[in-house]
Backbone as ProteinMPNN parsed JSONL, in Angstrom:
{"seq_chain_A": "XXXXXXXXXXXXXXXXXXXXXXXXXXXXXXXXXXXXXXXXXXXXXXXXXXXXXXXXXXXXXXXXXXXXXXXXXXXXXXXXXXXXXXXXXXXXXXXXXXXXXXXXXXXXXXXXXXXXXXXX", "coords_chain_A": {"N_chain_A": [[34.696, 46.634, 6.163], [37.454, 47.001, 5.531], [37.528, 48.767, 8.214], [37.151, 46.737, 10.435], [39.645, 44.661, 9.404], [41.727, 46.054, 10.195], [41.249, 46.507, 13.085], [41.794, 44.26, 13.807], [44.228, 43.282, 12.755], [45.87, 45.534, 13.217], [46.468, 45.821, 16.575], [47.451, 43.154, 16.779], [50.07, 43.387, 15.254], [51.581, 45.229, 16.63], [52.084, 44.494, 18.784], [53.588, 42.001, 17.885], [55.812, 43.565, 16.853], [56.595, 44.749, 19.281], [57.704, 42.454, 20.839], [59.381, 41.654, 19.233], [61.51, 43.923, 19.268], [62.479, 43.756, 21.68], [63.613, 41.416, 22.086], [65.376, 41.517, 19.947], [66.834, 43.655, 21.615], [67.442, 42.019, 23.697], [69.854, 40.626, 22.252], [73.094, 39.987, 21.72], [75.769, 41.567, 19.718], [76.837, 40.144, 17.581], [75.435, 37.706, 18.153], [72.897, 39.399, 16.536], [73.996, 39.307, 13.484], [74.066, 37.174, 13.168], [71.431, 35.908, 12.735], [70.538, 37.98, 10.952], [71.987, 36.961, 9.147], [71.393, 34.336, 8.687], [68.301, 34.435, 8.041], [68.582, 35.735, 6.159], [69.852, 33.997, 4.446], [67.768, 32.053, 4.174], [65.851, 33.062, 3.194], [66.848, 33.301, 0.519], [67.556, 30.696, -0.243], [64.865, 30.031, -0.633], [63.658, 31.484, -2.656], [65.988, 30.801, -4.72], [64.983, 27.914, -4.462], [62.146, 28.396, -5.873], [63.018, 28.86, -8.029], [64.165, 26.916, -9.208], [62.538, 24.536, -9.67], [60.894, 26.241, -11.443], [62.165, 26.333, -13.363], [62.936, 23.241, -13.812], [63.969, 21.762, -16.088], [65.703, 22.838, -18.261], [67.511, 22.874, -15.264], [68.479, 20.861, -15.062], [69.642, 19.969, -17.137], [71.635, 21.933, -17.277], [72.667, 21.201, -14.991], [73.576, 18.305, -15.522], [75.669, 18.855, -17.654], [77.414, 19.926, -16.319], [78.069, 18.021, -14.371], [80.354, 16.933, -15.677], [82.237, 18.379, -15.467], [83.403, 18.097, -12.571], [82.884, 14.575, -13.158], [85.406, 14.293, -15.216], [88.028, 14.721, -14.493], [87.584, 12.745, -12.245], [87.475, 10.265, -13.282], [89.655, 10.306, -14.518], [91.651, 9.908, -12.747], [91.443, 7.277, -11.481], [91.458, 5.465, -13.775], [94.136, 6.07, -13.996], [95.448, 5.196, -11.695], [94.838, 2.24, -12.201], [95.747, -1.048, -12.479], [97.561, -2.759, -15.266], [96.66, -2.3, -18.222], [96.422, -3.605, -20.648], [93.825, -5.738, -20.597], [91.277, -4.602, -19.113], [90.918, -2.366, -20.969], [89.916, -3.135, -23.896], [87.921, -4.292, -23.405], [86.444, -2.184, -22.366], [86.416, -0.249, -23.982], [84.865, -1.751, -26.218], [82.524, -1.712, -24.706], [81.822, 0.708, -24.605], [81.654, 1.722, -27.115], [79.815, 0.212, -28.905], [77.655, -1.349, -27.387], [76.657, 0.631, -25.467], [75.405, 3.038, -27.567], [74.184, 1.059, -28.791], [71.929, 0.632, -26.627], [70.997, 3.11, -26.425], [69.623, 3.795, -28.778], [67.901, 1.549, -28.663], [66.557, 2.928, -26.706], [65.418, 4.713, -27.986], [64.198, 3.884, -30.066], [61.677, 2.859, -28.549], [60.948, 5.061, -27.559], [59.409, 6.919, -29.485], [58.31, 5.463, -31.679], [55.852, 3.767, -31.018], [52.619, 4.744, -31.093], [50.185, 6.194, -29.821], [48.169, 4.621, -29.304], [49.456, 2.219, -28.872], [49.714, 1.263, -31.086], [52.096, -0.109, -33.57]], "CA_chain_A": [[35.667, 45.574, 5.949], [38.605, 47.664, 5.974], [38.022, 48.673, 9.684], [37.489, 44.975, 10.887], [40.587, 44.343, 9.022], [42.637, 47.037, 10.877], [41.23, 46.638, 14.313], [42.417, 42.757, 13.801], [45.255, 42.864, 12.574], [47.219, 46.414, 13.945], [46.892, 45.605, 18.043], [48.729, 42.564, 16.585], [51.366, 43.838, 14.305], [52.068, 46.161, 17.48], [52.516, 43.276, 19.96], [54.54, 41.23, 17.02], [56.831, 44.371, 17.022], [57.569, 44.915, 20.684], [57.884, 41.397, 21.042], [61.128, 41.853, 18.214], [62.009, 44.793, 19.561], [62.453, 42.905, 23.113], [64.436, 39.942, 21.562], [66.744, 42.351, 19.294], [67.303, 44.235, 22.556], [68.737, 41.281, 24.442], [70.283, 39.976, 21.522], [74.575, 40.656, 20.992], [75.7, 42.199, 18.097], [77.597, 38.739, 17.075], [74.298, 36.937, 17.431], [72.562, 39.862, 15.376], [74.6, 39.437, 12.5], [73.696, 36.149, 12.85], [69.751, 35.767, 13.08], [70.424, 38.543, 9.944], [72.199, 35.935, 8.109], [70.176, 32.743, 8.763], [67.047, 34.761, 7.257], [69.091, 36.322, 4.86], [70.119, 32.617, 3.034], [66.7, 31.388, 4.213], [65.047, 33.757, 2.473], [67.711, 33.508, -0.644], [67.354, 29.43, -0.401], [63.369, 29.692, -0.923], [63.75, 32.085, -4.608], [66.834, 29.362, -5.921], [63.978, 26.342, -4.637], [61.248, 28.497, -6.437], [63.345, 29.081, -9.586], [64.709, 25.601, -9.438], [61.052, 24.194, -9.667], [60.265, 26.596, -12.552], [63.32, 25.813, -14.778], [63.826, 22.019, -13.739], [64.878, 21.087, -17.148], [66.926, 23.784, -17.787], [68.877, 22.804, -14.54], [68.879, 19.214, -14.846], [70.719, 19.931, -18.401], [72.625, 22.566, -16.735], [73.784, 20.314, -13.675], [74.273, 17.058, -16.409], [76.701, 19.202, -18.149], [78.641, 20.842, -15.141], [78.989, 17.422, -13.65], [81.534, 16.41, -16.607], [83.903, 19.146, -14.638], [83.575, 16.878, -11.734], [83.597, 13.108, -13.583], [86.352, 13.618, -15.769], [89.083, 14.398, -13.576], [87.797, 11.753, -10.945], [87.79, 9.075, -14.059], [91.005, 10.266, -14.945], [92.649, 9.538, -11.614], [90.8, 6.499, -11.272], [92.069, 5.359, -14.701], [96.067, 6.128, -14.082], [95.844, 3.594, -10.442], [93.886, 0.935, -12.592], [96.524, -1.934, -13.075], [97.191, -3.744, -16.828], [95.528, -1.847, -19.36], [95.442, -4.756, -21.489], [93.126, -6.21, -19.071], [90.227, -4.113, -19.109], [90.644, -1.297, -22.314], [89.539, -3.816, -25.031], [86.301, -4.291, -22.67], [85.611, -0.72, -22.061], [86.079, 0.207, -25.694], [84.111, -2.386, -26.794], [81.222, -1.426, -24.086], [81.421, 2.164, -25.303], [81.497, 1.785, -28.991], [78.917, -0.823, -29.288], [76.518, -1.354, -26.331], [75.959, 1.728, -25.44], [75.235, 3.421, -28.552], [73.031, 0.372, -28.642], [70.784, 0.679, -25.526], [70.259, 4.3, -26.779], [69.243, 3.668, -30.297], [66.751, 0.486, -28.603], [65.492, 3.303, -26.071], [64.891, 5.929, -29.003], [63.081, 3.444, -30.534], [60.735, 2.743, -28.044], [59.89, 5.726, -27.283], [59.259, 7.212, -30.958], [57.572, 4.352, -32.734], [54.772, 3.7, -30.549], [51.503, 5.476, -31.271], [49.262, 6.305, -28.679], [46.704, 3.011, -28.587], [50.261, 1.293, -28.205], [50.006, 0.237, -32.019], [53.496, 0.021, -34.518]], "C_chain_A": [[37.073, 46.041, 6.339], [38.733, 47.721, 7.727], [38.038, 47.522, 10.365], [39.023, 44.55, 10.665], [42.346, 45.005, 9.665], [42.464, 47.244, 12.161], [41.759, 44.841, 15.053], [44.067, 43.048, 13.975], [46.352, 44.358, 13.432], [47.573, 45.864, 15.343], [48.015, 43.95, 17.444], [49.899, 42.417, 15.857], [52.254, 44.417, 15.595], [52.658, 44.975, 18.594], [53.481, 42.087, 19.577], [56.337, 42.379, 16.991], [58.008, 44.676, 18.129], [58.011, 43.78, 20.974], [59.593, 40.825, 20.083], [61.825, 42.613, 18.85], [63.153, 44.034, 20.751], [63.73, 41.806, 22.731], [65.378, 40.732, 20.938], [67.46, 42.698, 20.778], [68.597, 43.677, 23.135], [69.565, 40.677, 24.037], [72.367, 40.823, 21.646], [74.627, 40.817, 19.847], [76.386, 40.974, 16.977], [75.775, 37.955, 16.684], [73.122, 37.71, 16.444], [72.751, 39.556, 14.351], [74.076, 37.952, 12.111], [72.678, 35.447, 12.193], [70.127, 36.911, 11.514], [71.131, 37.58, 8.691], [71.708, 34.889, 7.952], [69.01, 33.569, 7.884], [67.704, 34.894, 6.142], [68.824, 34.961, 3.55], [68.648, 31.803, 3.389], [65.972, 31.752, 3.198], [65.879, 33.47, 0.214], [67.253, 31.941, -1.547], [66.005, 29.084, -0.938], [63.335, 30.007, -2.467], [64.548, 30.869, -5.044], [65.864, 28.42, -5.68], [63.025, 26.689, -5.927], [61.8, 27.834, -8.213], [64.081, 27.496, -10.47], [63.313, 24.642, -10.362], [60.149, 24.941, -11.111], [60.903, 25.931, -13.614], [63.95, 24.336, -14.481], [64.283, 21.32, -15.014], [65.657, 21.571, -17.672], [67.514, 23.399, -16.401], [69.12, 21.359, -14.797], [69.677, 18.864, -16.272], [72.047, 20.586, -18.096], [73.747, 21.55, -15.745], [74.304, 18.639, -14.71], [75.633, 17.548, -17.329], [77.814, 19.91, -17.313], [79.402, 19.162, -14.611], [79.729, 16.877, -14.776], [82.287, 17.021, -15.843], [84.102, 18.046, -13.587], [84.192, 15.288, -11.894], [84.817, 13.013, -14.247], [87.842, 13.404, -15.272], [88.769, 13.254, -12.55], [88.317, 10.238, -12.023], [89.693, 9.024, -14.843], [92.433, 9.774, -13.974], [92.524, 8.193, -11.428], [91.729, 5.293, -12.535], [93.807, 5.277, -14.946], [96.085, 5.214, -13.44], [95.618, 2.123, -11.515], [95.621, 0.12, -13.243], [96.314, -2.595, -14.391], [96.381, -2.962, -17.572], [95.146, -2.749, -20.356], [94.143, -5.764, -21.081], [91.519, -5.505, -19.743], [89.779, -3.172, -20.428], [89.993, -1.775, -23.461], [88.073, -3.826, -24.438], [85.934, -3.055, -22.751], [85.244, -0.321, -23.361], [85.005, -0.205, -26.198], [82.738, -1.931, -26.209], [80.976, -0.132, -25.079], [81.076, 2.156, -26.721], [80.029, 0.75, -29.333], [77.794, -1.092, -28.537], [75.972, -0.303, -26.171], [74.979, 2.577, -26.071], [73.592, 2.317, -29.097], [71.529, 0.553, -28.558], [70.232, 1.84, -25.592], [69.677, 4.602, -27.477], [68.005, 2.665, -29.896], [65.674, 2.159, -27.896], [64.492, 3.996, -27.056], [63.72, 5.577, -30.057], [61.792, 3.005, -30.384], [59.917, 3.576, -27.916], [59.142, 6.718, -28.369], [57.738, 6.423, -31.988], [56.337, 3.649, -32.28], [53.902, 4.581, -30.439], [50.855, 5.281, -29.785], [48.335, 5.335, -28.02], [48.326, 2.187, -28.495], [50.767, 0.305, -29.646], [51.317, 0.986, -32.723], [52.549, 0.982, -35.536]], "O_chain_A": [[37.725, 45.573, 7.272], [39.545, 47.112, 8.423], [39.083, 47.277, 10.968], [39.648, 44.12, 11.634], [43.506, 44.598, 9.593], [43.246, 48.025, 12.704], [41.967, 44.435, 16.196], [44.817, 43.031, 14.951], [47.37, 44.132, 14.085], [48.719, 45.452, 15.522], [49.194, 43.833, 17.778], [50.614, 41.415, 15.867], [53.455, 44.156, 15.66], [53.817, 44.927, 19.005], [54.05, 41.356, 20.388], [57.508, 42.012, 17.079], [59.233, 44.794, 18.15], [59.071, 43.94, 21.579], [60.464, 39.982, 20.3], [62.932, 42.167, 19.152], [64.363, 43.86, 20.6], [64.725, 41.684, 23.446], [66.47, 40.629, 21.498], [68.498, 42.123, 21.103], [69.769, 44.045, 23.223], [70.277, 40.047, 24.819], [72.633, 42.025, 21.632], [73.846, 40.411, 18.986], [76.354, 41.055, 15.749], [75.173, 37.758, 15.628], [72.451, 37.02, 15.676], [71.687, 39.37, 13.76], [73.738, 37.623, 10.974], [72.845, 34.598, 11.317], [69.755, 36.166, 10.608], [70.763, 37.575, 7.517], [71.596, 34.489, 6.793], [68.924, 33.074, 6.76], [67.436, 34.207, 5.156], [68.175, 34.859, 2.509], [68.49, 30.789, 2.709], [65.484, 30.972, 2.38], [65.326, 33.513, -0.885], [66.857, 31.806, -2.705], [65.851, 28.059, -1.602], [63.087, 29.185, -3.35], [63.979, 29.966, -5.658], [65.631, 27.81, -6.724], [62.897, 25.891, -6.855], [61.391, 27.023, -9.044], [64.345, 27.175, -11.629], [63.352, 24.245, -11.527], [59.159, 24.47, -11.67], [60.433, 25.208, -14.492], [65.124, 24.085, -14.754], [64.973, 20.306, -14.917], [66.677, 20.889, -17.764], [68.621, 23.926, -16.517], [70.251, 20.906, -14.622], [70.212, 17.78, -16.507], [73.167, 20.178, -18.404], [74.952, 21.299, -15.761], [75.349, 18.04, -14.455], [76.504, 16.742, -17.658], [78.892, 20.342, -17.722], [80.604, 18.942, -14.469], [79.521, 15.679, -14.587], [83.188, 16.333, -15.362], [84.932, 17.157, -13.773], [85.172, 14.769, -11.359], [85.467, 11.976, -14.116], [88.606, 12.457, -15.463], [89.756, 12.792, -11.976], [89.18, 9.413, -11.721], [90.459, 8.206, -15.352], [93.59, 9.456, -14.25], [93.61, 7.683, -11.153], [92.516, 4.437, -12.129], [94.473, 4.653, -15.773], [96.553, 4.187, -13.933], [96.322, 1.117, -11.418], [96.373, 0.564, -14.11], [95.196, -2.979, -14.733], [95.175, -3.126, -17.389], [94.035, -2.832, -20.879], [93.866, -6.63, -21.912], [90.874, -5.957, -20.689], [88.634, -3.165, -20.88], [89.439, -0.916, -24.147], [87.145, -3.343, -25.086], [84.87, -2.876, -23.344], [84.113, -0.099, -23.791], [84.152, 0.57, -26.632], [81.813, -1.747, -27.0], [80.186, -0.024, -26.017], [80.093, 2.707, -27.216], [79.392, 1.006, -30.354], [76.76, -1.052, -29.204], [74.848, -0.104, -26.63], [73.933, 2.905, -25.51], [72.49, 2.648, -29.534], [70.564, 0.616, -29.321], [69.145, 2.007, -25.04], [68.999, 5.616, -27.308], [67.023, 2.773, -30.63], [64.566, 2.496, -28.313], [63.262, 3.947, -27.048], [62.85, 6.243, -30.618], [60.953, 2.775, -31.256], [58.694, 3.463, -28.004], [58.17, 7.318, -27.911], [56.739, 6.782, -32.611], [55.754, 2.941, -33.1], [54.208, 5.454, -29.628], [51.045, 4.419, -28.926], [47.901, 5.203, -26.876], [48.162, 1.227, -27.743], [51.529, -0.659, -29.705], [51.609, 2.175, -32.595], [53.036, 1.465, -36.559]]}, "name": "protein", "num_of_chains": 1, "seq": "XXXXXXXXXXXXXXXXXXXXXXXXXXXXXXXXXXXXXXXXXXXXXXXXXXXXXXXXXXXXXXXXXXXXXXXXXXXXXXXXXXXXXXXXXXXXXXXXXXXXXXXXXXXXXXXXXXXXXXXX"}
């Protein structure tokens, strides 16, 4: 098994080699650096997919709490342009304090209070 396995595969490890060798050769040292950095983050990009894929709820808590850095300054800029505050603030309040709080308390109850055959 072994020798099957080594009369396969070396003549083409050896012909995979010179065949690099050949291509490094004619390569510049600019596009070296290059072809060493494309693998590099290729290779880097595959582990963060893996580890992404292991811990997706760990990141998807992680990235729900990072993007606050992001929303609150954009809502805050967003918020200074906005003409009339009497206008809209009594609405928003009211959404926030009351609806919301709502539609989270209906979901919590849906998904809680139903047994498995679907009965209360």
């Amino acid at each position: 098994c072994i020798y099957s396995w080594t009369s396969f595969t070396a003549p083409f490890l050896v012909d995979v080699c010179h065949l690099l060798s050949r291509v490094n050769a004619s390569l510049t040292w600019r596009l070296r650096i290059m072809t060493f950095a494309i693998i590099s983050a290729g290779t880097g990009l595959l582990f963060i997919g893996r580890r992404v894929i292991l811990y997706k709820e760990n990141v998807i808590r992680v990235a729900f709490q990072s993007s606050i850095l992001l929303v609150a300054p954009l809502l805050w800029l967003i918020l200074i342009f906005m003409p009339n505050p009497d206008m809209w603030l009594p609405t928003t309040l009211t959404i926030a304090t009351s609806v919301i709080p709502c539609i989270l308390s209906a979901r919590s109850f849906w998904r809680h209070d139903v047994d498995a055959c679907g009965r209360w």
